[in-house]
Backbone bond lengths (Angstrom), bond angles and torsions (degrees), N, CA, C in turn:
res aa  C-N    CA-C-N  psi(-1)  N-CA   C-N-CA  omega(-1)  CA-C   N-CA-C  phi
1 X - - - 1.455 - - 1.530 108.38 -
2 X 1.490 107.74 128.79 1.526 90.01 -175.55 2.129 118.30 -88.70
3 X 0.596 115.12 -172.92 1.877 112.37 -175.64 1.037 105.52 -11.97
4 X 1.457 115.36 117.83 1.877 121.28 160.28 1.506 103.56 -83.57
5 X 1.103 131.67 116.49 1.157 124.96 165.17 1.634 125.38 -81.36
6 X 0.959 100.95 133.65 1.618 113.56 -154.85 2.089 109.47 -113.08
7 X 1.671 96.63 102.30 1.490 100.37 175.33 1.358 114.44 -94.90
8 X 1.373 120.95 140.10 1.346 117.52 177.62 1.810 127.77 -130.65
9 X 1.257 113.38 104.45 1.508 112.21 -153.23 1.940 92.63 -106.79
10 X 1.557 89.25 147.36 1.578 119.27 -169.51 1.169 106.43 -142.70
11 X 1.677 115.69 156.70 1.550 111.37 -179.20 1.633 91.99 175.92
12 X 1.249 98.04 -146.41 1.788 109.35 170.58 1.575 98.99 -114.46
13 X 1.590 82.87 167.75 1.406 101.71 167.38 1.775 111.90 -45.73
14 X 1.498 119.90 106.54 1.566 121.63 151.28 1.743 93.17 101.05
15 X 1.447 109.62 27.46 1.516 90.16 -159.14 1.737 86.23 -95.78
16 X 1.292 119.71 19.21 1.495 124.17 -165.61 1.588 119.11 56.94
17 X 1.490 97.81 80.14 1.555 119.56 163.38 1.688 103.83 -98.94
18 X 0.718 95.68 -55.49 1.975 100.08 -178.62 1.882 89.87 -54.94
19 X 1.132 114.74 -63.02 1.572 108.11 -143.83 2.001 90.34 -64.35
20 X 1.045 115.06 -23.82 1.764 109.96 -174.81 1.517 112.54 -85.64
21 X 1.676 103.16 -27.41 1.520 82.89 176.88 1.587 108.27 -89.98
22 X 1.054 118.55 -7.22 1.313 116.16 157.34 1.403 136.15 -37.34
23 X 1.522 86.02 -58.43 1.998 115.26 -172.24 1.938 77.71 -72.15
24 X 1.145 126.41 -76.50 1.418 115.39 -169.26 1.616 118.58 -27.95
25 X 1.262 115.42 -50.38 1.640 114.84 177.47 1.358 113.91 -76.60
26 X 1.455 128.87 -32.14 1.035 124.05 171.63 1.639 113.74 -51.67
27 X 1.319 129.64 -35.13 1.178 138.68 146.24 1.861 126.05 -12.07
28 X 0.994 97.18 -56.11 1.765 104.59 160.96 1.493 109.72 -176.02
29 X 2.020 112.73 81.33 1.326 108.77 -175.67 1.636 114.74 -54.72
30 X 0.784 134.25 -6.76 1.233 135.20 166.65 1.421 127.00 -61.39
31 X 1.051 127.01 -41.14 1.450 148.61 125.36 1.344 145.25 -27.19
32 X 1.541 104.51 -37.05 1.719 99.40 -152.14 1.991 80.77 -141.63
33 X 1.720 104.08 151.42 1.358 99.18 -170.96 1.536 74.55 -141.86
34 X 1.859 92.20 149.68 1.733 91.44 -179.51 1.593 101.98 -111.48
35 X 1.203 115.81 176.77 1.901 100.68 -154.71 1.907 82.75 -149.09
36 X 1.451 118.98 92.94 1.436 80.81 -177.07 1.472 117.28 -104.74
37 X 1.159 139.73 -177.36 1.296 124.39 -158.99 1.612 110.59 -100.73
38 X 1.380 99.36 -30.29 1.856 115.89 166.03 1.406 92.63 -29.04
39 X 1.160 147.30 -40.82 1.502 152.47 -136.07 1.316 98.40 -86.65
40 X 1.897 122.08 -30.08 1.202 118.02 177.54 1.598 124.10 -106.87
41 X 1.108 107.61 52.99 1.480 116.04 -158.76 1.961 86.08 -86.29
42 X 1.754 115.45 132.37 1.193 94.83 167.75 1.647 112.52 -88.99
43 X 1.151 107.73 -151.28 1.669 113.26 -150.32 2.107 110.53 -77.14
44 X 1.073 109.93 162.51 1.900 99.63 -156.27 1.387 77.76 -84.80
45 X 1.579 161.79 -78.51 1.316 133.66 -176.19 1.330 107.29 30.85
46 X 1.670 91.65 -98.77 1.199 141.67 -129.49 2.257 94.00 -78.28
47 X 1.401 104.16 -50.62 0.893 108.42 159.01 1.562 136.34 -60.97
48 X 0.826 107.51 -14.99 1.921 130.78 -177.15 1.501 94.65 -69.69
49 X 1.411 130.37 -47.31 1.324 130.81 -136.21 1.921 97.37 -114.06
50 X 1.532 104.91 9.44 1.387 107.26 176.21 1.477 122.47 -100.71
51 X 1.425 134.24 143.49 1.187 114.04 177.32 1.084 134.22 -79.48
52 X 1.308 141.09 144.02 1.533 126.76 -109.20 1.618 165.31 21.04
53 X 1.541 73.22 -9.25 1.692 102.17 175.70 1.017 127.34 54.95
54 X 1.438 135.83 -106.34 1.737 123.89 178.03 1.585 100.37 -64.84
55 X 1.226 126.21 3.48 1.668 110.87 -176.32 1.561 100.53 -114.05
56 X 1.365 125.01 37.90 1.043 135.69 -170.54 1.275 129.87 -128.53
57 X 1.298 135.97 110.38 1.835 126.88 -150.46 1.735 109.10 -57.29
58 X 1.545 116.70 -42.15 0.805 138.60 154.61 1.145 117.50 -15.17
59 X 1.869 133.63 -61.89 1.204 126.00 159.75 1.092 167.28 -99.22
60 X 2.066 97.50 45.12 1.181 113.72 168.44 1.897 98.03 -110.87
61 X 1.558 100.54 146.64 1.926 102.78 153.95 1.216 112.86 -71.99
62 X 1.177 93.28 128.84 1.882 101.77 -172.47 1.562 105.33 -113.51
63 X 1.587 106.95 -15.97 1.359 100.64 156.10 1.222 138.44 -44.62
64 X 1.859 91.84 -79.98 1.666 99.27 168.32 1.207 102.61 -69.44
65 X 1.290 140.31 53.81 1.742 115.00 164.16 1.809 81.38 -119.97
66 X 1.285 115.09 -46.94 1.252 125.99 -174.32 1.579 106.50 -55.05
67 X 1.429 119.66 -54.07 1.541 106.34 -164.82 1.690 101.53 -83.77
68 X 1.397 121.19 -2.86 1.725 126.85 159.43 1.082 97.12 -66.30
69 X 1.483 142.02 -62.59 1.148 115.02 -144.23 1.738 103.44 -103.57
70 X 0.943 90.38 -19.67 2.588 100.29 160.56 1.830 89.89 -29.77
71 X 2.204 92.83 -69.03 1.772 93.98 -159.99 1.458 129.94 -51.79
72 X 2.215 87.77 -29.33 1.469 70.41 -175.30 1.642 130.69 -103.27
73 X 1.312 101.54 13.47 1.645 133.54 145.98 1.339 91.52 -23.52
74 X 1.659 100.29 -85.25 1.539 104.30 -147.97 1.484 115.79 -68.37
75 X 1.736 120.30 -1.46 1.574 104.47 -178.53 1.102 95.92 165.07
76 X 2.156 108.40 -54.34 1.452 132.47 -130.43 1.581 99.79 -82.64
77 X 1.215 88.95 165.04 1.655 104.31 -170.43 1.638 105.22 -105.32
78 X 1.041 123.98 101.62 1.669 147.75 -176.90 2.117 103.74 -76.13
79 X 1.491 83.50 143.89 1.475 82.83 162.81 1.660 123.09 -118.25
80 X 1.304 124.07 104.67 1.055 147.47 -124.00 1.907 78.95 -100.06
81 X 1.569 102.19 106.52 1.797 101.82 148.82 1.443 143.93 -28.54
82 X 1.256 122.89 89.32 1.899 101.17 -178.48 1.452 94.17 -82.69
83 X 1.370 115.86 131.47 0.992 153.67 142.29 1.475 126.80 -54.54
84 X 1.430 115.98 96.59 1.897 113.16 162.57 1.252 112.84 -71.03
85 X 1.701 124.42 135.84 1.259 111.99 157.80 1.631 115.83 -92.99
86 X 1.053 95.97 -15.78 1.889 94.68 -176.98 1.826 100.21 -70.09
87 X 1.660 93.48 -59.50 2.051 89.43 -165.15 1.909 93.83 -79.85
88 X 1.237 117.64 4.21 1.621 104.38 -174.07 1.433 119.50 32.27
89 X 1.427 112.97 69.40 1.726 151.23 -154.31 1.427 106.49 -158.48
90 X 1.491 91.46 125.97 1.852 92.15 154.55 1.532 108.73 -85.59
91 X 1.692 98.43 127.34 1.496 83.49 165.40 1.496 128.90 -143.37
92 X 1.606 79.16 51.79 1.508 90.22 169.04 1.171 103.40 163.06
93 X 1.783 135.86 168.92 1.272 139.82 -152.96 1.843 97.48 -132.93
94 X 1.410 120.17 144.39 1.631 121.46 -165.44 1.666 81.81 -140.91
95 X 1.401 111.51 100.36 1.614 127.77 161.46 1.678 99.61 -41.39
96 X 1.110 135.50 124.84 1.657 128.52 163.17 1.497 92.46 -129.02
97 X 1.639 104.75 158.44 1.514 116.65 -168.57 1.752 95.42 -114.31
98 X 0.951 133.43 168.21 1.499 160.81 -161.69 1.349 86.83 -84.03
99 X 1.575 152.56 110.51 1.591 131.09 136.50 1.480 113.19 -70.55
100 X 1.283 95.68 -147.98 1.604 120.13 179.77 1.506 100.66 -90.94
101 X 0.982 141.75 -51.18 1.593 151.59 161.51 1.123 128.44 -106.46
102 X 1.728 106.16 111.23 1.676 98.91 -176.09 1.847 96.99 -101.09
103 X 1.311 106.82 153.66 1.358 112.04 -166.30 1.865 89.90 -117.31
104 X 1.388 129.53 102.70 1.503 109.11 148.00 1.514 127.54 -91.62
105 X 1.667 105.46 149.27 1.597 100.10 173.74 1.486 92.13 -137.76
106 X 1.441 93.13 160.44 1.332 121.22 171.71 1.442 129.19 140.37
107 X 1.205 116.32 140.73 1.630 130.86 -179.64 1.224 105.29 10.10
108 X 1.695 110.06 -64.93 1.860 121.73 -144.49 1.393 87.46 -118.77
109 X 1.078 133.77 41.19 1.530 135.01 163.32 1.467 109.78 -46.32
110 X 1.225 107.81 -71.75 1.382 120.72 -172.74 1.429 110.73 -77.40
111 X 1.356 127.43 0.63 1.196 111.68 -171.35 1.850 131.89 -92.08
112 X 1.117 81.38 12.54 1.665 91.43 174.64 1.477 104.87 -136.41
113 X 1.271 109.54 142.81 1.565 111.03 -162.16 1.796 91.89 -91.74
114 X 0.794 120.40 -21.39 1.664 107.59 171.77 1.422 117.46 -79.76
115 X 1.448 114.96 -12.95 1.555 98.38 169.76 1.712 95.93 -103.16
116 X 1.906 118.82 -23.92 1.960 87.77 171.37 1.381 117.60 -59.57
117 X 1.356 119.68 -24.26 1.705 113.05 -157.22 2.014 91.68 -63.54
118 X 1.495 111.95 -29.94 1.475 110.52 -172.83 1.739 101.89 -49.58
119 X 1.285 124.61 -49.58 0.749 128.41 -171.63 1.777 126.72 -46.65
120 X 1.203 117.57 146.11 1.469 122.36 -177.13 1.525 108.89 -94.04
121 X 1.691 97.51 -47.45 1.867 122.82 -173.87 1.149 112.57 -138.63
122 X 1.424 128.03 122.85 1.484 125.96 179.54 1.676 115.82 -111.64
123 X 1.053 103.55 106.77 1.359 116.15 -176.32 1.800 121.12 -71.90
124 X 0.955 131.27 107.24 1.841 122.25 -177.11 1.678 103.99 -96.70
125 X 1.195 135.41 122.99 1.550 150.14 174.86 1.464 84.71 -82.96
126 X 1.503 109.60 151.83 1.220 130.29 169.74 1.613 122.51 -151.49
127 X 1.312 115.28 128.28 1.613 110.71 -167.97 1.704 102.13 -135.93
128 X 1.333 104.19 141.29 1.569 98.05 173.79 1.650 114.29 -70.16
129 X 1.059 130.83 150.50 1.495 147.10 -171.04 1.816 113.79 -36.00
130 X 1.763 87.54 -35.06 1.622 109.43 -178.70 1.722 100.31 -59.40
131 X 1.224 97.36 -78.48 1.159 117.82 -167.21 1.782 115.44 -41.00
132 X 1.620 98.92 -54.98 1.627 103.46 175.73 1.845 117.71 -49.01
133 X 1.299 94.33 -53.85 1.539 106.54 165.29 1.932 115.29 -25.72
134 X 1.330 82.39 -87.45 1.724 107.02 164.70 1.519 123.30 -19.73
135 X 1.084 104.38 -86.30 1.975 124.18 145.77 1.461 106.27 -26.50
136 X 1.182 142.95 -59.01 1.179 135.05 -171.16 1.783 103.43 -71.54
137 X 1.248 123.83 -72.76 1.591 117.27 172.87 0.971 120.08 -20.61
138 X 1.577 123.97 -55.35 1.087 133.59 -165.06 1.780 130.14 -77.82
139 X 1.497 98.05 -28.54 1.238 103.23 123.01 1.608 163.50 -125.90
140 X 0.832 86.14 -0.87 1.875 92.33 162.75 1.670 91.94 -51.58
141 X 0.987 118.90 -70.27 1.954 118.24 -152.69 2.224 92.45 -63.51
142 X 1.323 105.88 -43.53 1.756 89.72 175.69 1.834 114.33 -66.97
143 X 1.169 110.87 -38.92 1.733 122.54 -161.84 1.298 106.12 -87.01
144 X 1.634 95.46 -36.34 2.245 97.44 -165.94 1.214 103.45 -107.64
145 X 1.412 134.85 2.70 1.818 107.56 -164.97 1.146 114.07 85.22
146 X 1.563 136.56 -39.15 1.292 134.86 -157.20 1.287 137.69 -77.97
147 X 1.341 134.23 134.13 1.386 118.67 -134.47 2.201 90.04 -99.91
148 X 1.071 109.86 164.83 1.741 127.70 -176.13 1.657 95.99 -59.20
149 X 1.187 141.75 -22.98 1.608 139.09 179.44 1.242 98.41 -67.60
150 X 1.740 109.83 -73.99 1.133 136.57 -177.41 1.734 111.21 -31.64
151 X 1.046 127.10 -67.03 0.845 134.35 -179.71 1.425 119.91 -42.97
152 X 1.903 102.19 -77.66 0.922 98.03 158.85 2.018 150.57 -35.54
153 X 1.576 104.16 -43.07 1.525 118.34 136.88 1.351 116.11 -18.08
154 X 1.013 130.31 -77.15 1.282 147.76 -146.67 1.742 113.09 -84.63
155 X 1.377 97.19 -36.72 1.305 119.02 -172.53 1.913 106.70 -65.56
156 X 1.556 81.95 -41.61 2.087 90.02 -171.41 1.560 88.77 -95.22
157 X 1.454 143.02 -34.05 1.258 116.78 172.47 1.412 144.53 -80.09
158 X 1.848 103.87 -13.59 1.626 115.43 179.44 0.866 88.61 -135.59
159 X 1.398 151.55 -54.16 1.730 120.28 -154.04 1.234 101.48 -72.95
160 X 1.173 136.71 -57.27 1.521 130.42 -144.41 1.775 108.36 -78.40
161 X 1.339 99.31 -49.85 1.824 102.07 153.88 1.483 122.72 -34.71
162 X 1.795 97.67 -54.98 1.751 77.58 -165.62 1.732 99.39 -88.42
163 X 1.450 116.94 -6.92 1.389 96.24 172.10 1.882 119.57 -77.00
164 X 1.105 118.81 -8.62 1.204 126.71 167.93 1.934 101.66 -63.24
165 X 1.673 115.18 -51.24 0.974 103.77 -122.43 1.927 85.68 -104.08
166 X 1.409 91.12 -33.96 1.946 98.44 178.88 1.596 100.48 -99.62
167 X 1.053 150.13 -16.50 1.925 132.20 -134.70 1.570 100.97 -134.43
168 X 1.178 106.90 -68.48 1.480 124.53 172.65 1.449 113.37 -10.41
169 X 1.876 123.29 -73.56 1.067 124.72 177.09 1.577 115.32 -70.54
170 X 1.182 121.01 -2.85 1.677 109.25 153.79 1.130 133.72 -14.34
171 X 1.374 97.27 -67.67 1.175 135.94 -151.39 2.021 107.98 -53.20
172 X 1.371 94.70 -26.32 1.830 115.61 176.01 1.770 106.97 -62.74
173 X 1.178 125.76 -19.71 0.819 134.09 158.55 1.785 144.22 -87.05
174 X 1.351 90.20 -7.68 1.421 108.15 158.30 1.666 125.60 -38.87
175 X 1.255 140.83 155.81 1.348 132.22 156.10 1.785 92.44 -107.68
176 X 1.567 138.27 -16.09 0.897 104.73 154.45 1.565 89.37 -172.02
177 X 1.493 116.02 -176.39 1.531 117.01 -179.56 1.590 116.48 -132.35
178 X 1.317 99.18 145.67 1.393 111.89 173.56 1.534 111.61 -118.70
179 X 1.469 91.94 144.87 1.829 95.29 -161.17 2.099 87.17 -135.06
């Protein structure tokens, strides 16, 4: 296969990374495979005991996310993690094949310089504070179970912290942004 070209979109929590690489593959699914990084979340333990926890670079493998997405650079056909968000479990493996454009998203996209250099184009999502908020309720409580406290909880004690403190300056690494 000759050059996979490799897009990679970052932002905050809800700032619509899922919903763009979507619209991108919808473009010609035949073509374009979306790779998302949620897929490498390591184990809730281990994650439980971090500060902020899923909003934390710390708790994704960036190993195996990195030498998955090296293979499927070169051609190879990866077995792609399903990810629970309710039991925060893999529970189960989705064979995906190499296209012509692999699209990754997620939180810590950019956050390791050995998986940006993979990158061809780095995309940054951007949402005003309202909106991310919004987006998040709306789904966490349809997708996760999670009740409007909870969320909210969570929202003023780990997301917005660790996006100040890990996510925010990403964004310097962008080639450009969509808001």
């Amino acid at each position: 296969m000759d050059h996979i070209y490799t897009i990679g979109i970052s932002g905050a929590s809800c700032s619509g990374k899922t919903w763009l690489a979507d619209k991108i593959k919808s473009i010609s699914p035949d073509k374009i495979v979306v790779f998302p990084m949620d897929s490498y979340y390591k184990g809730n333990e281990f994650v439980e005991t971090l500060e902020f926890r899923y909003d934390n670079p710390l708790s994704v493998d960036y190993s195996k996310f990195y030498n998955d997405l090296y293979a499927l650079r070169t051609g190879e056909m990866v077995g792609l993690p399903i990810y629970d968000y309710e039991s925060h479990k893999i529970v189960g493996v989705e064979q995906i094949q190499a296209k012509s454009i692999i699209v990754v998203e997620g939180l810590f996209s950019f956050y390791e310089e050995s998986i940006r250099g993979l990158f061809d184009l780095k995309i940054w999502t951007e949402a005003s504070d309202e909106v991310l908020l919004n987006r998040r309720i709306e789904r966490d409580v349809r997708e996760r179970g999670d009740t409007y406290y909870s969320i909210i909880k969570r929202y003023d004690n780990e997301v917005l912290p660790a996006y100040e403190k890990y996510i925010k300056n990403l964004m310097s690494f962008a080639d450009f942004v969509v808001k």
